[in-house]
Phi, psi and omega in degrees: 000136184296158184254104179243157159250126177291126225253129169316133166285341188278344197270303165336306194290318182309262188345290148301337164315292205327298197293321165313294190311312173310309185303307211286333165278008163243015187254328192285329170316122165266146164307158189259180192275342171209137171354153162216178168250085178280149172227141211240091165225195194288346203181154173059028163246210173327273187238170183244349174227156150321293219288346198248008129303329188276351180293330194254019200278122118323149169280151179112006191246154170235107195296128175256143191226132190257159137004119196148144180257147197243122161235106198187161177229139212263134157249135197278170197229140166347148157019032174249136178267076132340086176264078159338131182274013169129134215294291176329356194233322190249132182238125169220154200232157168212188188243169190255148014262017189266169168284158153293331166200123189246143181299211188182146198276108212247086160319331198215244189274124094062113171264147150260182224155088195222158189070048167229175184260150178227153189207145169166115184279130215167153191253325196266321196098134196328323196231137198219105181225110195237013175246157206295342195229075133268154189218021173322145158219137191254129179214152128102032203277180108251108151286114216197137175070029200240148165238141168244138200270316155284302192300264173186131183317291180289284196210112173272123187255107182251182078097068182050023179277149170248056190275189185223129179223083202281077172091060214216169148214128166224108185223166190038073177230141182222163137254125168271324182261338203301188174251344180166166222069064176334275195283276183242112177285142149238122189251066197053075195215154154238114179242160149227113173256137204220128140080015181256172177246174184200113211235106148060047154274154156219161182204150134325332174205151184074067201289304169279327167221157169207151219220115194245129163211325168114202149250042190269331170283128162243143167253148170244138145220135148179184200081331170332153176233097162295127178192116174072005175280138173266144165205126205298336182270267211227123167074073173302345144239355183181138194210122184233121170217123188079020200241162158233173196185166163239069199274132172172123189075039166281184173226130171236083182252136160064053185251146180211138171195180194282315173237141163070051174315317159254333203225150118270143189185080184247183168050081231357033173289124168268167160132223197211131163245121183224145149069003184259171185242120180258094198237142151056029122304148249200117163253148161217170187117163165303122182060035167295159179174145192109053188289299218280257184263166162240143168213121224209167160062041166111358192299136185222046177276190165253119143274097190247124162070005190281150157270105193239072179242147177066039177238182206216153193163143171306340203208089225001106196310324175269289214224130171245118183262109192225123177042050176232189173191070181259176205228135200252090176243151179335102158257162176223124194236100207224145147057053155276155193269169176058293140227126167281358157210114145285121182234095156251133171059042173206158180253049148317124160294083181258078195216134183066053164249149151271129165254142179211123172246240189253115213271164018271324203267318226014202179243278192210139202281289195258086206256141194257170155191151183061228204274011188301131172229079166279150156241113171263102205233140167077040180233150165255125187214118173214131174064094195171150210257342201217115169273326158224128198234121147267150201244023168115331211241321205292172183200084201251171171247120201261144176192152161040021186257164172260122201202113193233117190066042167242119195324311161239156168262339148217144193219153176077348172221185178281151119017288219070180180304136161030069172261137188226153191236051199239197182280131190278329193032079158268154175305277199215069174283351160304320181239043161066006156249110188285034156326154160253142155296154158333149142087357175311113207298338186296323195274143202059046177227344165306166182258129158299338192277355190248309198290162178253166199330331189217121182311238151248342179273351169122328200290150176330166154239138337253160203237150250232035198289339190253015162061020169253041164108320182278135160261119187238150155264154193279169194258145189123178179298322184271148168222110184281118185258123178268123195317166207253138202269194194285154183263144170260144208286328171264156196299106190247170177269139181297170157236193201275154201096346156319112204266160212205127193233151191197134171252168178213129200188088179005100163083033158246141190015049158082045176253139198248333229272354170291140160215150169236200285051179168207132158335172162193089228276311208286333180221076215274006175221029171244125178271145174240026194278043147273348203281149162300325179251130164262175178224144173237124173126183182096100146026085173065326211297353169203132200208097158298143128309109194228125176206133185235146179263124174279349181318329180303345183217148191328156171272340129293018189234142185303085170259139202271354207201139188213092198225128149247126190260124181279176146234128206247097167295314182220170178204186186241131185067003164085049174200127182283201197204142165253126169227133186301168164247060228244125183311124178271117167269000213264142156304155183205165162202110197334282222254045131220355184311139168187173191316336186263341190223162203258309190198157200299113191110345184238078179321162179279164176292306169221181209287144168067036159081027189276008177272110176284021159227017155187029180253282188204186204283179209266315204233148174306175169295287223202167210229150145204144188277118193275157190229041175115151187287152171104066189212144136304125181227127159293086161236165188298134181208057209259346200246312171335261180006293186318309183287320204272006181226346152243044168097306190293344195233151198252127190280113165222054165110177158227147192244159171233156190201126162239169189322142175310298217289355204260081190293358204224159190200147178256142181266138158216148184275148201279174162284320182285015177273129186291354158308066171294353162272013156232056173259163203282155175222146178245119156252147230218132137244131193263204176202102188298124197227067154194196184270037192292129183266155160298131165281117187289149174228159178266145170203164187277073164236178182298330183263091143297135161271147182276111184303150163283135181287115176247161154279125191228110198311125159310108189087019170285103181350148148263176173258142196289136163317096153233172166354112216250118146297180192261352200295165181231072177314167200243111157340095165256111168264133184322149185272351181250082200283078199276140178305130179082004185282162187242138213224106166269144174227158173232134165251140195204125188292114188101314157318102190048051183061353222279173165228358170274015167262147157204182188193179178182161167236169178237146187226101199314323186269028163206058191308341189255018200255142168227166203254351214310326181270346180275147147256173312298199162243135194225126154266121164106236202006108174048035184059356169297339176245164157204173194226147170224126185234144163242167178194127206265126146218086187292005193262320188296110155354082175310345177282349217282149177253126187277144190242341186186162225182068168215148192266153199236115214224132187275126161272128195276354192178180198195180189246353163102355192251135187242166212213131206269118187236138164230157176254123176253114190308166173265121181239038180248149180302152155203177179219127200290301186284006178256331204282152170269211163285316211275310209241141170267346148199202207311330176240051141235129190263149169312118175320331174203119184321160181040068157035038206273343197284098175282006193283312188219352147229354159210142154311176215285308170282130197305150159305289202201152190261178155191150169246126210278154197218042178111175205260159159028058152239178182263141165230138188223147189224152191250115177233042155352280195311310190236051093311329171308279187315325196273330186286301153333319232019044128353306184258144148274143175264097170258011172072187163267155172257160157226150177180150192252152212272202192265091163222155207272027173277153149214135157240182194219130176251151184283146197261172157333315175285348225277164201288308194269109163008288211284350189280323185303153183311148204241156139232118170273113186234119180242145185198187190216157175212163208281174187273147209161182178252151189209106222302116166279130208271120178282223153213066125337121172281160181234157174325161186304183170294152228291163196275170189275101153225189214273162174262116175290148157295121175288144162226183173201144187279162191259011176213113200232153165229156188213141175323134170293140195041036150255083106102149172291172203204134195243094127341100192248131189263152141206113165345104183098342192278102190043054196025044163265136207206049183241025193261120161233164161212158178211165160236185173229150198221127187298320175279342201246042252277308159312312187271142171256127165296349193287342183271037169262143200277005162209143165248183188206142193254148142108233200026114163064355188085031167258350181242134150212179196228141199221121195226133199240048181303124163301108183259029163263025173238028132293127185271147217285012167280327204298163189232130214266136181266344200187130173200126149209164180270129163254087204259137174296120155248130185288333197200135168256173153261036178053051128176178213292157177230179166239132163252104209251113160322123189251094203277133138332114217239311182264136195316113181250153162215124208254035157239017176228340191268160190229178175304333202270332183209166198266335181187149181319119155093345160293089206248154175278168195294339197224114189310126152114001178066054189264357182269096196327311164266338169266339199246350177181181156292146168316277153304160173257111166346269213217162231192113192233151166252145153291181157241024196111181206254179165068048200199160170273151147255174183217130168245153196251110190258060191259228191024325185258297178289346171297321192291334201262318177300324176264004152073027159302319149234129156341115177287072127301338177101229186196152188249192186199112184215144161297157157241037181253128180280328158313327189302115170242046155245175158204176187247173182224118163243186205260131178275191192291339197230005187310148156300308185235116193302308173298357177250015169287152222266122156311125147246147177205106188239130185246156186209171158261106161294000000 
């Protein structure tokens, strides 16, 4: 029967009075005129209490609470912020019966509430949030020491509230009459707790959180740390009854209840159990059972990726199945006391797990007992005294498990199908890694009809591990992938069937053969194929062109694979797009093509290609949704692809289009985009079919051959783009530098002696661990793996202009899922062999595990992405930019992060370490040095990893000079920063009509379209011919009003002055044409540069003005600056970001522009 608690009625008739009385005083109140900072301490503020600050509160406003004990109890107000000046400093206490702190009915944003100790004896519980739209978030808080008596000691979540409860410590908190929830009840609600610690709470059932919800609710809990909570019934840290939930990547340790000592999960509870590690927790008491979970009374979750070891109980010490049916994928389940998985009177799916105990005897892998008919299948049980024990009555269906080195392997039941007994050859299961090694009888041995879809790293099932053509999945938790094979160092002739991968992309090794345009329904007889940019979307109203010359690939070969890949720098209104790809049947010719005609004399069948019957075909290749700008978008164009190179089909292209519904359009970068590595490409892979061998060329495409390093005369033929062998010519660099020749090197660990690679990966479920010695480096899944490479190159000139810059990484295998990867500098000190999940090295931690703080260990943004197109290719990433900075030092070479956006892909590369030379991670590094005599660069090895010193702050002058045609030059303007001081900012605020903002040390985006913000960098020390390759801005947001905006750059159109302008005028005696620079044609642009949704405070964001500074530096437009406004009137959050004059100089607004003089 569900466990609900029953909520006092006098206090509930309180309760809601209380809560009137708040509305009708904040609706009878007048607003003030803009957002404020109320301050609260015992004596010399604002105010002297909480409550009566927050009375005077708005959303947007941050009540500040100074050092100090508060006794009193709070009501949080909509998009109002309570800031503490940190739990250690601040205490608030209350009397009983009320909470300390109670919600409120949050239609829209979100109250926060951070940094304090709450202490309270309450009958209700410290923190009390019980209405259907609350969205509170409590964070970086300690609830601590409080008792409840119905409710929940520490914080009740009730009746559809959605709070976030976050980054907490909550301990020694108990309920004494309730049914459960030491620390936190949650009671037909979904909150998400992420990331708390939780120490020596107790309940009767749930010592720390327990969760009655029914299923209209999912509670998320995870990231949490469980450590000592008690509970005398069920769910010594966490009790689910009747729920669906999200448990996952907790640590549940020294948990004691009578069942389900750290997890319970009873009475039909549904849902994900994952990723957690359940260690030395202890059930004891009458009919105790259950150390780790219990899982009982119809209950169907799934327990997946769990570590469940070393806990005690009479009755399965891991796992107690009692009348359940749950379903158990690799898991690892070890050196439990009694059994490690007990089954009674139940039908569990028990498939890929490993149980292993304690050798030599351990206790019983598997104990069936009564009416249980389980399937256990794909499992390793090794060193256990019983590996499956039946008590006579069970029926289980036994298949495909391996069960080895166990006093007995079964008793009380049969074998079953294809049972084995071999050496399992795991990596180190002695230290809990249950890999499969090269050569395992596990691999391919498994039943398909049993595994399940993904292993424990994220890779597909099933995978192709012993290479003889079948793919089966393997048994055990790992699906073993196989390496790739060694490359032969010299150019052999392919055979026939050989695969062959080629990108084709404008002005890469010399390929001529991309062209573009776009339709423009709005300028329907002007062509654009000059243009940088294309444009898609408006309801028809923009239909880019596209055509690639194939010549380049066999005229005979079988292509299996066609992706023309976009890059969507920006888009307009915030809104996405599904869009096509449709074959043109028409002759055509890009740079006369336009909306009314296909080529000069010859019209579209109808306007902009709309005749399917002689413009182009009626349905696409292929469709894709786009999910935001600064993206890669892929579509398959594999059966064109096919047509246009033998012929049968006449290649004139592909025209995109997207739906009338579709009210929103994407910039996708041209051929002519001076970005060349986001001009559009078509990569195109074959199957050769004679003995013709390829001629290899070096190119960025996944088969790169590593070039040999030359000198190379400016303005010298490239080679035409073909086919890539697999061969690795050997680096030499000429010894002979002539002033401006440019000199390539490949750096390669092993390669001509070098030494100076070094990598390492972080794996968020084994936070303490470093991979530096390991093969392979792992990416991806749900962001749980990232990889980090350094490269020492102390061999480069410091004087040297890097010209192009990319590291190159083999991937040996995959998850069958493919994955968008960037490489992000680092900007934290790190030691490659120390560093983790937790830590960059031995005594320092990340500002956010897994180097997640874009603030203080990598930038917010990637150098440069690529999208992985399958297993065992070359992947290259252009880290041009802050290679320039390691050599100069400018930068410290703190190496790269690579990491992937949140998807269930994973790949895995060869590391450094990896067995064949040519496989290890690359740096193609090419450059010049100014005239002189000049030191010829050697490849040396070098020493171990580099010593633990401080990371210098990169800076940059904001005027810098370089020899003509040495190469781009990258500039960071900031205010105060080497004495640049050409930066102003201001905001404008619609109540505030008047007042100019600028010397205030933050402006603020949002509430409604009341706030915007307008900003100005001085660009006269770029010179005005140069061609800007890159520009953006980057702004510190200090604080939010607790949640998110989207926010679009705007170019300024009318004469400003941002220490005069107000929402009413741009400058004394100027007024804009529309209040608020609302006007399209006089006061700003229409379109937006560029478009950011934030994520939260305390971060950089970036916007991509490169477009806007070629105009204002090539003098096309007048530099006004740009404003920076939402586009919503509803969105009632804002940001508060840091201005030109902010106090601390490193959070003042960036332009950081790179050019060609």
């Amino acid at each position: 029967m569900l466990k609900k608690p029953i909520f006092s009625r006098g206090l509930t008739a309180i309760l809601v009075f209380a809560a009137l009385v708040v509305a009708l005083v904040l609706l009878t109140r007048p607003l003030s005129a803009r957002a404020n900072t109320l301050t609260v301490c015992p004596s010399g503020c604002q105010f002297t209490s909480i409550e009566a600050a927050l009375s005077q509160s708005q959303p947007g406003d941050t009540v500040s609470v100074g050092p100090g004990l508060y006794h009193e109890h709070i009501w949080l107000r909509g998009g109002v912020r309570v800031q503490g000046a940190g739990a250690d400093k601040v205490t608030l206490t209350c009397d009983s019966p009320w909470p300390a702190v109670l919600g409120y009915p949050q239609e829209t944003a979100g109250a926060v509430i951070d940094g304090f100790t709450v202490v309270c004896d309450s009958p209700n519980s410290a923190l009390h949030f019980d209405y259907p739209h609350e969205k509170e978030t409590v964070s970086n808080c300690v609830v601590k020491n409080s008792t409840g008596q119905w409710h929940s000691g520490g914080i009740y979540i009730a009746f559809g509230a959605t709070p976030t409860i976050i980054s907490n410590t909550l301990m020694g908190n108990a309920l004494t009459d309730g049914a459960g929830g030491g620390a936190i009840l949650v009671d037909n609600a979904a909150p998400l707790i992420r990331g708390n610690t939780f120490i020596s709470n107790t309940a009767k059932s749930g010592g720390a959180i327990a969760v009655y919800n029914g299923i209209t609710y999912t509670a998320t809990i995870e990231d949490n740390t469980f450590i000592g909570n008690t509970a005398p019934v069920r769910g010594g840290a966490i009790h689910v009854e009747g729920s669906n939930v999200v448990i996952r990547n907790n640590r549940i340790y020294s948990s004691t209840a009578t069942s389900g000592a750290g997890l319970a999960l009873d009475t039909g509870t549904t849902g994900v159990v994952e990723f957690n590690d359940i260690a030395f927790n202890t059930a004891s008491g009458a009919g105790a059972a259950g150390g780790g979970i219990s899982v009982a009374s119809g209950s169907s979750p799934v327990l997946n990726g769990n570590t469940v070891r070393r806990n005690t109980a009479p009755a399965g010490g891991g796992i107690h199945i009692l009348n359940a049916a749950p379903r158990l994928t690799n898991n690892a389940i070890k050196e439990n006391a009694q059994a490690e998985v007990l089954v009674v009177n139940s039908s569990p799916v028990i498939v890929n797990n490993v149980i292993w105990g304690i050798p030599p005897g351990g206790v019983i892998g598997f104990e069936l007992q009564g009416s249980s008919s389980p399937i256990i299948a794909n499992n390793i049980i090794a060193y256990e005294a019983i590996g499956v024990r039946g008590d006579g009555t069970a029926s289980p269906t036994l298949r495909y498990n391996n069960l080895w080195i166990n006093t007995a392997n079964y008793s009380g039941v049969a074998a079953g199908t294809n049972s084995l007994a071999l050496n399992p050859m795991l990596r180190d299961a002695a230290g809990g890694d249950y890999h499969l090694l090269s050569g395992s009888p596990m691999i391919d041995a498994g039943n398909p009809a049993d595994a399940p879809a993904f292993d424990i790293d994220g890779d597909a099932r099933p995978i192709d591990g012993d290479g003889d053509g079948i793919a089966r999945p393997d048994i055990g938790l790992d699906e073993f992938t196989l390496a790739p094979p060694t490359p032969t160092p010299t150019q052999t002739p392919l055979p026939p069937g050989s695969f062959v991968t080629v990108t084709l992309q404008y002005g890469v090794n010399g390929y001529q053969g991309a062209e573009d345009t776009y339709m423009d329904n709005y300028n329907a007889t002007t062509n654009f194929c000059t243009a940088s940019q294309l444009k898609v979307g408006l309801r028809w109203s923009y239909q880019p062109i596209l055509r690639f010359d194939l010549s380049p690939i066999p005229a005979d070969a079988l292509i299996t694979r066609a992706s023309l890949d976009l890059y969507m720098p920006a888009w307009s209104a915030a809104s996405e797009i599904t869009m096509g790809a449709y074959y043109i049947s028409r002759t055509m010719s890009i740079c006369e093509a336009t909306w009314k005609q296909a080529r000069s004399g010859n019209p579209w069948g109808g306007d902009g290609a709309v005749n399917t019957a002689t413009d182009r075909r009626p349905s696409p290749e292929s469709t894709v949704t786009t999910t935001g700008p600064r993206k890669w978008y892929s579509l398959d164009l594999t059966a064109l692809a096919r047509g246009w190179r033998s012929g049968q089909l006449a290649n004139n292209g592909v025209v995109l289009r997207t739906s009338y519904e579709n009210v929103g359009y994407f910039y996708i970068q041209a051929a002519e985009s001076p970005s060349i590595n986001e001009r559009p490409r078509l990569v195109v892979s074959y199957r050769t079919a004679s003995l013709e061998t390829p001629t290899p060329t070096p190119t960025r495409t996944a088969t790169t051959v590593t070039p040999t390093p030359t000198q190379t005369t400016p303005g010298a033929p490239s080679p035409t783009p073909t086919s890539t062998a697999t061969a690795v010519p050997t680096a030499t660099p000429t010894p002979t530098l002539p002033s401006g020749a440019e000199t390539t090197v490949t750096l390669q660990q092993g390669l001509d002696g070098y030494t100076g690679a070094e990598d390492s990966h972080v794996f968020q479920y084994m936070p303490d661990t470093n991979y530096c010695d390991s093969d392979p480096l792992k990416v991806g899944y749900k962001q749980q793996y990232a990889s980090l490479l350094r490269f020492d190159l102390s061999a480069i000139p410091s004087n040297a202009t890097v010209t192009r810059a990319e590291l190159q990484l083999y991937a040996t295998g995959w998850g069958g899922t493919d994955i968008s990867l960037g490489a992000y500098y680092i900007t934290r000190t790190v030691s490659m062999c120390q560093l983790t999940w937790n830590r960059s090295r031995s005594r320092e931690a990340w500002g956010q595990a897994g180097a997640r703080n874009t603030l203080t260990d990598r930038r917010p943004a990637p150098e440069s992405t690529v999208l992985t197109r399958g297993a065992r290719a070359w992947y290259g990433l252009d880290l041009t930019a802050v290679a320039q900075g390691w050599v100069n030092g400018s930068l410290a070479n703190n190496g790269v992060l690579i990491d992937s956006a949140y998807t269930v892909g994973s790949f895995y590369f060869a590391s450094a370490h990896y067995g064949t030379v040519a496989y290890r991670p690359r740096l193609v590094l090419t450059y010049r040095v100014p005239p002189g005599p000049t030191q010829t660069p050697t490849l040396t090895p070098t020493g171990a990893a580099p010593a633990d010193t401080p990371t210098p702050t990169p800076t940059a002058t904001a005027t810098l000079t370089r020899t003509p045609g040495a190469g781009p030059v990258t500039i960071t303007l900031q205010q105060g920063v080497n004495g640049y001081s050409g930066s102003g900012a201001t905001q404008v605020d619609r109540y505030d009509p008047t007042t100019n903002f600028c010397s205030m040390d933050t402006f603020r985006v949002g509430y409604k379209q009341r706030y915007g913000a307008l900003l100005r960098f001085d660009l006269s020390s770029i010179p005005s011919g140069a061609t800007i390759t890159r520009a953006t801005v980057r702004l510190y947001s200090t604080a939010w009003g607790g949640a998110d905006i989207t926010a679009g750059a705007f170019a300024i159109l009318r004469d400003l002055n941002v220490c005069q302008a107000t929402w009413n005028q741009a400058r004394a005696g100027s007024p804009w044409g529309v209040p608020g620079a609302g006007d399209p044609a006089t006061d700003r642009r229409a379109d937006a540069e560029s478009v950011v949704t934030t994520a939260g405070p305390r971060q950089y964001y970036e916007w991509d003005l490169t477009r806007l500074v070629q105009e204002w530096v090539g003098g096309t437009l007048v530099n006004n600056g740009w404003m920076l406004s939402t586009f919503s009137p509803i969105q009632n959050s804002m940001m508060y970001f840091a201005n030109v004059n902010n106090a601390t100089i490193s959070m003042r607004p960036q332009m950081i522009v790179t050019y060609n003089p």
